[in-house]
N, C-alpha and C positions, 0 to 999 in steps of 0.2 A: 504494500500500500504506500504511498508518496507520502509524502510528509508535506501535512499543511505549509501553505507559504505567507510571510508576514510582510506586506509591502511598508515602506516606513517613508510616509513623507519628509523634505525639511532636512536633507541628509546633512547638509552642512550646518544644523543649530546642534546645541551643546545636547541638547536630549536625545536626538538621532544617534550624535556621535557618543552618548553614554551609552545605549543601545547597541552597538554595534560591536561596541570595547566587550561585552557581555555574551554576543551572542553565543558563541563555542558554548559558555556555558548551558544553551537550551537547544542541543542535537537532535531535538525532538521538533524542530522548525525549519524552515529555510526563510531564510532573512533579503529583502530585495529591498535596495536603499536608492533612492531617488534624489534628486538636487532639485535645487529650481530653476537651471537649464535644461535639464532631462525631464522634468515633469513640471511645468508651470498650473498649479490648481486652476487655475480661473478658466484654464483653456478646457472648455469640456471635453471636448472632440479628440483633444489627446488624451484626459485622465482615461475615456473608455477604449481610447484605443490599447494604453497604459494595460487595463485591465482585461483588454481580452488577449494581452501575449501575456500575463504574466498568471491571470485568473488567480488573486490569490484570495484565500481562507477570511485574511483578516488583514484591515488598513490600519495604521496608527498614524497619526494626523500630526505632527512635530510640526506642520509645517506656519508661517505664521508672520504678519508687520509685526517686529519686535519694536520697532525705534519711538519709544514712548512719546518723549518730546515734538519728535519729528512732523508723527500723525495729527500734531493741531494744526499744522500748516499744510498735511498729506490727509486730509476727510477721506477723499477717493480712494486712495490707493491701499491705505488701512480696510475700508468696509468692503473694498474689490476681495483681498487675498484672507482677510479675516472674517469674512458676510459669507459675500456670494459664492468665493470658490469653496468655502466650506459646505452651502447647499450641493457645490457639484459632485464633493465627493459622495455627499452622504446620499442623493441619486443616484449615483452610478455603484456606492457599494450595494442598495437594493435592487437595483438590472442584477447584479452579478452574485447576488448570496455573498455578499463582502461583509463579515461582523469588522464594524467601524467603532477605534478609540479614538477619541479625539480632545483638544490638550486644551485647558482653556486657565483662568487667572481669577487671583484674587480682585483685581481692578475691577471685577461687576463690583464689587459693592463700594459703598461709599467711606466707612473705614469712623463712624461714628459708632457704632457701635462696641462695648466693655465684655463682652463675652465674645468665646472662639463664635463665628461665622458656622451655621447650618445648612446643608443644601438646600434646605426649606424655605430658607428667607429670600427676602426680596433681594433683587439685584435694582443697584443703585449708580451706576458709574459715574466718578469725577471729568473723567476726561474722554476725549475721542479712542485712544486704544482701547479701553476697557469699555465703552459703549460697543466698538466692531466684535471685541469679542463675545458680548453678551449679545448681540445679536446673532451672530454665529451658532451659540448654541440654542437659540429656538430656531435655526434656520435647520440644523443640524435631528432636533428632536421633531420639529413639524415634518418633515422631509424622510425622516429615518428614525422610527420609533425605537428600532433595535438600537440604538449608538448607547454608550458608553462616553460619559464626558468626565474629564477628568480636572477639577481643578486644582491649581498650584500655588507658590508663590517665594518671591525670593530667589529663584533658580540660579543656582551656578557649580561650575563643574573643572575640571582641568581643562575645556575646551572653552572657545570662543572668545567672546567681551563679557564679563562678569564683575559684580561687584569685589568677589575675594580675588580674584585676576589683578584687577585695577586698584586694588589697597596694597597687596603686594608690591605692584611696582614705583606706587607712587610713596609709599612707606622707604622706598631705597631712594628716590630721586628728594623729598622734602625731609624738612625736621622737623616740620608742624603742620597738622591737617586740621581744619574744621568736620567734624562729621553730624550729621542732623539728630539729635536723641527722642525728638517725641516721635516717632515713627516705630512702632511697635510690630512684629511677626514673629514668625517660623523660618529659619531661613532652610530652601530645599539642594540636599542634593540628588543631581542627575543621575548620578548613579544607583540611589538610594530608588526612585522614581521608575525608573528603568528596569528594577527589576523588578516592582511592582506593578509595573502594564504586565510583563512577560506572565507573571503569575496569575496575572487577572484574565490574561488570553490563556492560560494552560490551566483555569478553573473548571470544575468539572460540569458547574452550569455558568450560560451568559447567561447575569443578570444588569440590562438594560439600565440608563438613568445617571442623575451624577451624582461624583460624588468627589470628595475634598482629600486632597492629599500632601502633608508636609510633613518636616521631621517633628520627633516632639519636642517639647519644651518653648519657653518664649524669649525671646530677647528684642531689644532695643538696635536700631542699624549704628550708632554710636559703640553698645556691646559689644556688637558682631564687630565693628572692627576692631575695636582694644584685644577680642578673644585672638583673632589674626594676626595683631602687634604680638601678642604673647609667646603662640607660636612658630612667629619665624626670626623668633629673638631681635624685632626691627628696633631701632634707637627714636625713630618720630615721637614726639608728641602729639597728642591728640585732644582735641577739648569739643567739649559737647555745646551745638548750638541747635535752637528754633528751626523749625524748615522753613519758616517765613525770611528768617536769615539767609534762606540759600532758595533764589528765584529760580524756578524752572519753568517751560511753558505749559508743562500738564501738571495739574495739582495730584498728590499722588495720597492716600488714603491714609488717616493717619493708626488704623489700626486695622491686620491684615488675618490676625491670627483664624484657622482654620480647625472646626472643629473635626476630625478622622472617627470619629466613632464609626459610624455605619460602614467605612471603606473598612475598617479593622473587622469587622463584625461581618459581612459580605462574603468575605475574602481570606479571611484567618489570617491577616498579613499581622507581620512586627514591624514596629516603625523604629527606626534608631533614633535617641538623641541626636539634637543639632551640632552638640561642640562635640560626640564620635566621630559624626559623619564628615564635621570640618577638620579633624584634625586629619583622619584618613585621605581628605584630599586634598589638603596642604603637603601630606606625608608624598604625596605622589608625584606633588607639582617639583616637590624641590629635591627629590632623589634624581 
């Protein structure tokens, strides 16, 4: 019998490429990774072309406008690749019996609220990213009952632009940083993340619908980088300011924390702490 095949959008974002760093370890799949040169979502006529040489089991959706600021000034081109091409896949994985995961953010919601975030609750978005993505996923759930949506936050990983990436380097070029302290989360590793799509496609039943996923524990984006300072023995100073302090063009939530119960409960998944998960991939970036 062939072995299910997992097509994985988005092949150059940090979650593709944790994905892939992994795969060997699930020989019970074949892994087909796309770019968005070789697979532009918006273009329909090639996803299904996509899909009928490749016919796979299951899509995982990485793909995605990341450039948060960018998209105040990019409306279009955020709701093109984070809307519309999201309806095309979740279309074209019901033509093809495709079980579709797909990747979505804490930025639906508005970030006022004191308790971890429910899949239950309203979605609220501050800014244009997090609006395309919350449209995404009713475009995603209207369009493809089956889908599987996954939301995150905080993401970073040994690959790409990331915030533990970017403390690192900028830890060795300055002697003092401002970092934002009222902004509260989870911060997620890709790795961590990665292997729990994997788990949740090699579950013994799909169970449809979303649901929230980050490391546990909570910290401050100030914390998370003093925890960084710590472990990479950097000499910077760091002092904690307002976000108001530090103007960006998209307002960004000031509280992200996600609650995982149901994904835990779902799925029988463990969730690592956040300062394991970071020190294992500090531990990787700098061997």
């Amino acid at each position: 019998m062939e072995k299910p095949t997992i097509l994985v959008t988005g092949a150059g974002g940090q979650l593709a490429m944790s994905i892939r760093n992994i795969a060997l370890q699930y020989p019970e799949f074949e892994f087909v990774f796309f770019n968005r040169a070789d697979l532009p979502i918006e273009d329909k006529q090639r996803v299904n072309a996509v899909f009928e040489q490749i016919q796979p089991r299951f899509c995982v959706n990485c793909a995605a406008y990341t450039a948060v600021d960018k998209a105040e000034a990019e409306r279009e081109p955020a709701f093109l690749v984070n809307a519309g091409a999201v309806k095309n896949l979740a279309e074209t994985c019901v033509g093809w019996n495709t079980s579709l995961v797909h990747i979505s953010t804490d930025y639906v919601f508005n970030g006022a609220s004191s308790i971890p975030y429910k899949e239950t609750d309203r979605v609220d978005p501050l800014n244009v990213y997090g609006a395309s993505k919350a449209s995404g996923e009713v475009l995603a759930m209207s369009h493809n009952p089956g889908t599987i949506i996954l939301r995150t936050s905080w993401v970073y990983s040994e690959y790409g632009n990331n915030f533990v990436k970017t403390m690192i380097r900028l830890m060795k070029e300055k002697t003092r940083l401002n970092i934002v302290s009222d902004q509260l989360g989870s911060p997620t590793y890709a790795g961590d993340l990665a292997h729990a799509i994997l788990k949740i496609i090699g579950h013994s039943k799909w169970l449809p619908g979303i649901y929230h996923y980050c490391n546990e524990g909570s910290t401050s984006r100030y914390e998370f980088a003093g925890t960084i300072k710590a472990l990479t023995a950097a000499g910077c100073i760091l002092y904690p300011i307002p976000s108001d302090a530090y103007p960006v063009a998209a307002r960004r939530p000031a509280y992200s924390l996600l609650d995982t119960t149901k994904i835990k409960a779902s799925f029988n998944l463990r969730i690592p702490f956040w300062k394991d998960s970071l020190e294992l991939c500090i531990s990787n970036l700098l061997s």
